[in-house]
C-alpha positions in Angstrom: -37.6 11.3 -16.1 -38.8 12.7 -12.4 -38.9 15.9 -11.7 -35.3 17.5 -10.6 -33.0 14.8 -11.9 -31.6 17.3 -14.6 -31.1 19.4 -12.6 -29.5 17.7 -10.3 -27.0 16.7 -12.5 -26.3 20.8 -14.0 -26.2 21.0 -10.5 -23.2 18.7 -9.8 -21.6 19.4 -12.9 -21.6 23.5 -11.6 -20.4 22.3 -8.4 -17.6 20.2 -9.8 -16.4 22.8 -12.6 -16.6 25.8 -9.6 -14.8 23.5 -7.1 -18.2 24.7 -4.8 -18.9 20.8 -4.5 -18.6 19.2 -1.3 -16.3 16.1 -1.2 -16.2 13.6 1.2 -13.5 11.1 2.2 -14.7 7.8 4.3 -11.5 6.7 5.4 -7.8 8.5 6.5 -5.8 5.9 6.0 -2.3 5.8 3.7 -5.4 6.4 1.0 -7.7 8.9 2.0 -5.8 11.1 3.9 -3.4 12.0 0.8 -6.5 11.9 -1.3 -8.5 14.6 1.2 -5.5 16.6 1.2 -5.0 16.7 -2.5 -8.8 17.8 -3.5 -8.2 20.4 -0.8 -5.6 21.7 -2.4 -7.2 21.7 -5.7 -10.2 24.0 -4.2 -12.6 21.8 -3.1 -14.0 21.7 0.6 -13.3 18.3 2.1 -14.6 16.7 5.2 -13.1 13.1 5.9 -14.5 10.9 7.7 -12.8 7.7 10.3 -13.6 6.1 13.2 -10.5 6.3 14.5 -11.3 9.5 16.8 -6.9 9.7 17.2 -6.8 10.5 13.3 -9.5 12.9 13.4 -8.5 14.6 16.5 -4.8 14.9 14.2 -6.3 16.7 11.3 -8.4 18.9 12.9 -5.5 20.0 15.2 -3.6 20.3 11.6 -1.4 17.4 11.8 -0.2 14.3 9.9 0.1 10.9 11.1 1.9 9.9 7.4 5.0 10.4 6.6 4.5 11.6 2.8 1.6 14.4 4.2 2.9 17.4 4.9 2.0 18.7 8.4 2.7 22.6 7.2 -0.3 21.4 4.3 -2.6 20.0 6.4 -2.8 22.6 9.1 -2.7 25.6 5.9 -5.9 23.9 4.4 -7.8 23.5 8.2 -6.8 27.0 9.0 -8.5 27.7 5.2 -11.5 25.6 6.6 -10.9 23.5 3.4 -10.0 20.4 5.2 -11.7 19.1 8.3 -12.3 15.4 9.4 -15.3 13.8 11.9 -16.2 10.4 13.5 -19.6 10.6 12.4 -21.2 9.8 8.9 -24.0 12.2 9.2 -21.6 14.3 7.3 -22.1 12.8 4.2 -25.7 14.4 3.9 -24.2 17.4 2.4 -21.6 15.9 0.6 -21.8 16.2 -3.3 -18.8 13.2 -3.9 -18.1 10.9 -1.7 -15.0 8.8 -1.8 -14.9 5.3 -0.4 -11.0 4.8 0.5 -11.7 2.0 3.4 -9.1 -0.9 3.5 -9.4 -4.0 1.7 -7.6 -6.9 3.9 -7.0 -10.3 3.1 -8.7 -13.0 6.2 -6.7 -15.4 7.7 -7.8 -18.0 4.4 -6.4 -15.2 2.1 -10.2 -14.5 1.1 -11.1 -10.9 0.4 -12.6 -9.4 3.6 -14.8 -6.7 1.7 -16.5 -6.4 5.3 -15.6 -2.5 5.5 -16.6 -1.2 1.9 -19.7 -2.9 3.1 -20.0 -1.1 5.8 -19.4 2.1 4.1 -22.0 1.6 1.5 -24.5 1.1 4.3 -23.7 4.4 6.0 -23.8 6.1 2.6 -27.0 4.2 1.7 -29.0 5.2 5.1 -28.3 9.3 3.8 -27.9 9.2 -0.6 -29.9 11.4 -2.3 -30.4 12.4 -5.7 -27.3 14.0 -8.0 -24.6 12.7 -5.7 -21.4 10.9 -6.9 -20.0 7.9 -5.1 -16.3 6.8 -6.1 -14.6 3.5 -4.7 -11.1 4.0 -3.9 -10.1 0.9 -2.3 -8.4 -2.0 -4.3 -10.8 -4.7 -4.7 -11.6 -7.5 -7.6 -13.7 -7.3 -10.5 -17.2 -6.6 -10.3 -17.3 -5.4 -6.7 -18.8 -1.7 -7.7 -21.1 -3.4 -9.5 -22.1 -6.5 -8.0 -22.1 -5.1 -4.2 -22.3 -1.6 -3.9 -24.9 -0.7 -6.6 -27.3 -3.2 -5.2 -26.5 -2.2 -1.7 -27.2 1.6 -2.5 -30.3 1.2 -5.0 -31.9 -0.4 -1.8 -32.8 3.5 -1.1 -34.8 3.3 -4.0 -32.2 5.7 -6.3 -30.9 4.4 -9.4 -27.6 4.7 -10.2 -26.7 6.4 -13.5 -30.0 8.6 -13.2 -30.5 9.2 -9.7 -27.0 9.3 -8.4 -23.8 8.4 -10.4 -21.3 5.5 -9.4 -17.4 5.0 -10.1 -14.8 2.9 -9.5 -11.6 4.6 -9.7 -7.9 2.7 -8.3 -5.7 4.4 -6.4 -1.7 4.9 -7.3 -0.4 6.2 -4.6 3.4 5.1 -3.9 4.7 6.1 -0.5 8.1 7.2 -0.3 8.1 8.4 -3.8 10.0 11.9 -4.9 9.0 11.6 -8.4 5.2 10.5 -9.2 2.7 12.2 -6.8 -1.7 12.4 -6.5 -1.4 15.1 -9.2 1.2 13.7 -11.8 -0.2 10.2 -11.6 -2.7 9.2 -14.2 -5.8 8.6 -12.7 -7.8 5.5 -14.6 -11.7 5.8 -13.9 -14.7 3.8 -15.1 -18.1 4.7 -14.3 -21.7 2.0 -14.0 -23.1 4.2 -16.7 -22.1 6.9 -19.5 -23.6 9.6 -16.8 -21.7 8.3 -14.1 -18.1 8.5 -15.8 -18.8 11.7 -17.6 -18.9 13.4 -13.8 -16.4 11.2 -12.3 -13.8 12.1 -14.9 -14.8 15.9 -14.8 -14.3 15.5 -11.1 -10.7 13.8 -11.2 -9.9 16.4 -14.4 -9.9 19.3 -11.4 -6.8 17.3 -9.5 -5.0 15.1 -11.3 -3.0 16.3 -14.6 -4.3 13.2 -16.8 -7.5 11.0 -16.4 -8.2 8.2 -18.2 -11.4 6.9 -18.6 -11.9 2.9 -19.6 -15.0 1.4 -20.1 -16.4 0.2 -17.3 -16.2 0.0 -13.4 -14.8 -3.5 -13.5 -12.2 -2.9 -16.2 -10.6 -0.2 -13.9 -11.0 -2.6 -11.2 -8.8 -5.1 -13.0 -6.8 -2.3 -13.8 -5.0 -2.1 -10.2 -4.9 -5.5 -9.9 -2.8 -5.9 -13.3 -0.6 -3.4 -12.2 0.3 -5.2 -8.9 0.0 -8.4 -10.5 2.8 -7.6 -12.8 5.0 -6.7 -10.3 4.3 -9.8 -7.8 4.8 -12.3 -10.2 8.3 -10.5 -12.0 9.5 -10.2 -8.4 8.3 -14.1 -7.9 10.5 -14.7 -10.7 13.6 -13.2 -9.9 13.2 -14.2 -5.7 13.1 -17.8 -7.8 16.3 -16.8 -9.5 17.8 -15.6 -5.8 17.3 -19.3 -5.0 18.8 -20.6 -8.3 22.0 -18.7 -7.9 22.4 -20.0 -3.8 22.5 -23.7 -5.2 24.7 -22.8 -8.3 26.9 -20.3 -6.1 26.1 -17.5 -8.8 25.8 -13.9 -7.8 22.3 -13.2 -8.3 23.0 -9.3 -8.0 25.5 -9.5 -10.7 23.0 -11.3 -13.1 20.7 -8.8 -12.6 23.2 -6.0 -13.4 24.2 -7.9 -16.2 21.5 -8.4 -18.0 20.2 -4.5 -17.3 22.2 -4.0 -20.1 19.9 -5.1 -22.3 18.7 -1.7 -23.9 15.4 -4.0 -24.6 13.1 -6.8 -23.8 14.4 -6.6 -19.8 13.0 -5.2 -17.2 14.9 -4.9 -14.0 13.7 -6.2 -10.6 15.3 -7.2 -7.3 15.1 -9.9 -4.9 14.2 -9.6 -1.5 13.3 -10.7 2.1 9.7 -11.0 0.5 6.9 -9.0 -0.5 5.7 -5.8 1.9 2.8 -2.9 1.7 -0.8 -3.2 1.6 -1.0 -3.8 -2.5 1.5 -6.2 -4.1 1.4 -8.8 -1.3 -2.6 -8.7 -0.8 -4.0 -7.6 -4.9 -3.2 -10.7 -6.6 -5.2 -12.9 -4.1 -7.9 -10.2 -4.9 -8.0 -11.4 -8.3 -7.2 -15.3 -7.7 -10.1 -15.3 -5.6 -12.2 -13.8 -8.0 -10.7 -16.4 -10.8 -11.8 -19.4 -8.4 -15.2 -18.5 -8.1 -15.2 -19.1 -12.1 -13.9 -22.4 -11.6 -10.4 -20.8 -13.1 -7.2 -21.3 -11.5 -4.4 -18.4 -11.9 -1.4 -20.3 -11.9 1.5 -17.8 -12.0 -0.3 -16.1 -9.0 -0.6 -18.9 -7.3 3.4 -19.8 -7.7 4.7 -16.2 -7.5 2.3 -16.0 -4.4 3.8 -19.0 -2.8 7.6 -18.3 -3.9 7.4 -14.3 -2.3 5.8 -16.1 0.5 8.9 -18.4 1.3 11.6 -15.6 1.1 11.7 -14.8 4.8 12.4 -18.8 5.4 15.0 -18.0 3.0 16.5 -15.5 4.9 16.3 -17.4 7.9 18.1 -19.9 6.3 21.3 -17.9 5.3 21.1 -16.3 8.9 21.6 -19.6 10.2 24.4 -20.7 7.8 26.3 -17.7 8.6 25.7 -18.7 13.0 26.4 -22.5 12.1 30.1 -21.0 10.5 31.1 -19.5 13.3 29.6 -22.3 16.1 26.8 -21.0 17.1 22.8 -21.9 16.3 19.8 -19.6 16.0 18.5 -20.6 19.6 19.8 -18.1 22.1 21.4 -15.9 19.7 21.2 -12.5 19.3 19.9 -11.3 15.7 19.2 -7.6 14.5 17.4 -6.5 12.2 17.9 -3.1 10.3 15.0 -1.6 8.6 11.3 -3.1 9.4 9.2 -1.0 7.4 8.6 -2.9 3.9 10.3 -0.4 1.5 13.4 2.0 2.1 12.5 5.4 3.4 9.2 4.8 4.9 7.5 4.1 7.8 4.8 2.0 6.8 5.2 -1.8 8.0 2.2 -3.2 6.6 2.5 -6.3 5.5 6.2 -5.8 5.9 8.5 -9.3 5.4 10.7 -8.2 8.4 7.6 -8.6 10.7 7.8 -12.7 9.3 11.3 -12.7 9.7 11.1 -11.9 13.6 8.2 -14.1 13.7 10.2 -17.2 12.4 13.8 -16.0 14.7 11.8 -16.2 17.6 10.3 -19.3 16.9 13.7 -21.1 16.7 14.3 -19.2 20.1 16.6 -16.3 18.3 16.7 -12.8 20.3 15.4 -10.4 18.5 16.4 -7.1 18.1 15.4 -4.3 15.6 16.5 -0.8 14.3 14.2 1.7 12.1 14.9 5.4 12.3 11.3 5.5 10.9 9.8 2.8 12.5 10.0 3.7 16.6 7.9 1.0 17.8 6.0 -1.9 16.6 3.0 -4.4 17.8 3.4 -8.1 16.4 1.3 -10.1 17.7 1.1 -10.2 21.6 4.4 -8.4 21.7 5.9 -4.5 22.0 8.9 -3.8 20.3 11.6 -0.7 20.2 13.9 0.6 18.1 17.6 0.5 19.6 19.6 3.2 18.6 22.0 2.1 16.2 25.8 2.5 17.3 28.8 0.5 17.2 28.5 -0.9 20.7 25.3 -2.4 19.4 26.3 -3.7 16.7 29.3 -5.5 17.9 27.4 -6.6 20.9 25.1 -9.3 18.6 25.8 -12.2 17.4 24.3 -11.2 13.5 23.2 -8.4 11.6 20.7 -9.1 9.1 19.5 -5.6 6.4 16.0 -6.4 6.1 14.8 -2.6 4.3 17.6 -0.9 2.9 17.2 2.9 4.3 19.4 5.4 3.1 20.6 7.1 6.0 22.6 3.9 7.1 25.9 4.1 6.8 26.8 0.9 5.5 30.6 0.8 5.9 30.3 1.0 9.8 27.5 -1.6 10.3 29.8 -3.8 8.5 33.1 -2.9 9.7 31.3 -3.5 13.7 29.2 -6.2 12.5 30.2 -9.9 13.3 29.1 -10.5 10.2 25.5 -9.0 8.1 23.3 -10.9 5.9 22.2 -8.4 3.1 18.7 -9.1 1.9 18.8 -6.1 -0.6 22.3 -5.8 -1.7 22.6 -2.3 0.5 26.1 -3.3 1.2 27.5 -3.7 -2.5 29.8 -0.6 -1.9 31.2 -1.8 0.7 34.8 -3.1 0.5 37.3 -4.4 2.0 34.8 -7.1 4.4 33.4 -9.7 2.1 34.1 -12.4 4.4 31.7 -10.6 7.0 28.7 -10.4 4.2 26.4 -13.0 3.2 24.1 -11.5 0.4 20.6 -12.6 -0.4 
């Protein structure tokens, strides 16, 4: 053993256990910034780091650019000078942990486009030294800690496991959601070595309330994508049942209640315009892609993947039975669209099915109109769109209303009541009465 490695890692393990350990953050995204905040707030000193100089100008001024951040937080913990951000990465030469949370996109083939963990482990690379702890964050397939970022950052000449220590730990974070937070979320890790999951798990043990520790980097890594997985292909399955129920004129929401009933062997999931957010839609292909490579073909991912996929033309397709009804055809009509982020109560869009469901109205020449209370603007494609503000005159004024995210704060009985008529993609309207010849559910 060289000189100083034992110490290093007493060192670390001090650092860790007295929260005087330096953590960095490489990317503030719907990841990293809720992951910077939360080790701030668990006593560590965290410096995140982005190239987006708008989101680093925001937390240094102690604001927040996502909706489930608390502004009040983040400017508490910058005024504490426990939370600061920076464009460059010559901040991670005094960082102790450093936290990959960089996105993961899928390319226009649906290939993983690993092109900015890459990039990260450069950065880190050109300044690692000795005793520091390097977690990956980002949602990727098996055997990308170990396969491309160990390689990449041994090319300093460190080992990992002896010289610095290497994790792979998924993150859970659900946006929108009251009721499972950073803290209350078990946090799976696995580490490249013994060494390196010992001091990634005693680093997670200081912020989340329960850790758990698997066996390797790229079983956690199949961890997340089994998680997603699971709910891609049950929501597959049930969008597949949506379809059944159109041709056999079944109510596909009253199956579902139905059979909730069950006090076992059913789990309960709904149909929808499609699949939304950065994980379900884009983690299966992760893992499919992976498969392939192995000369294995994932079958239910495949068909879930394709069947999620063809729910907007879905919708399209009831929009346009409920125009051809009343005389009238797609082209030249006036369509809009409540709710664009891809869950209710949020105001993220990634990924979001409404975005393909404007995509397809405007391609059969429909007029598109939209309506998000916490969506005020979007960019799709070569286009800039607005929110209207939602009142009757709108509504009456259009020749279709279609409920693409089902946000609370609409008041359902009045978008009906002024509506020509609304197609209901998520059963928003089912207390509603009095106007079922106006709704056309999913």
């Amino acid at each position: 053993m060289k000189p100083g490695r034992k110490k290093d890692g007493v060192n670390l393990r001090e650092k860790i256990e007295n929260r005087s350990a330096l953590v960095c953050v490489i990317g503030l995204g719907y990841v990293g910034l809720p992951l910077a905040v939360e080790y701030a707030r668990a006593g560590f000193c965290v410096v995140g780091v982005d190239v987006d100089d708008k989101k680093v100008g925001m937390v240094n001024d102690g604001r927040s650019y996502i909706r489930d951040v608390s502004e009040a937080e983040i400017k508490s913990l910058v005024e504490e000078k426990r939370l600061s951000a920076s464009c460059s990465f010559d901040v991670l030469n005094e960082a102790d942990i450093l936290s990959i949370c960089v996105p993961t996109p899928l390319n226009k083939t649906k290939n993983p486009d690993v092109s900015f963990i890459l990039s990260a482990s450069e950065e880190i690379r050109r300044r690692l030294r000795r005793g520091q702890l390097v977690i990956l964050e980002s949602t990727t397939y098996p055997g990308t800690t170990e396969e491309l970022i160990r390689p990449k950052l041994e090319e300093s000449g460190l080992k990992a496991g002896t010289d610095f220590y290497l994790a792979f730990s998924p993150e859970r974070i659900d946006p929108g959601n009251k009721e499972y937070f950073i803290r209350n979320t078990p946090k799976v890790v696995g580490g490249i070595t013994a060494n390196c999951l010992r001091f990634s798990q005693m680093f997670y043990e200081q912020v989340v309330d329960q850790v758990v520790p698997v066996s390797s980097t790229r079983t956690a890594e199949m961890v997340k994508l089994l998680e997603n997985t699971f709910r891609s292909v049950n929501i597959g399955l049930v969008n597949e049942v949506a379809l059944m129920c159109d041709v056999l004129n079944i109510d596909v929401w009253e199956v579902i209640e139905a059979s909730t009933s069950k006090p076992f062997g059913f789990m309960r999931f709904y149909p929808g315009p499609g699949l939304g957010g950065h994980c379900i839609p884009v983690d299966p292909h992760y893992l499919s892609w992976k498969l392939k490579s192995l000369n294995y073909y994932a079958r239910f991912i495949e068909l879930a993947g394709e069947i999620n996929a063809n729910m907007p033309h879905f919708v399209i397709e009831k929009i346009a039975r409920g125009l051809n009804a009343r005389r009238k055809s797609i082209n030249g009509s006036k369509i809009l669209l409540l709710g664009i982020s891809y869950k209710k109560d949020i105001d993220d869009v990634r990924e979001s099915p409404a975005l393909d469901v404007i995509r397809l109205l405007q391609q059969k020449k429909g007029i598109v109109l939209y309506n998000d209370p916490f969506v005020g603007e979007i960019k799709l494609d070569d286009q800039v769109m607005e929110s209207r503000k939602l009142t009757a005159s709108l509504l009456s004024s259009v020749d279709c209303v279609t409920i693409t995210t089902d946000h609370s704060v609409y008041d359902y009985a009045m978008i009906v009541k002024h509506s020509p008529f609304v197609v209901d993609t998520r059963n928003a309207t089912a207390g509603v009465k009095g106007y079922n010849d106006k709704i056309i559910r999913l």
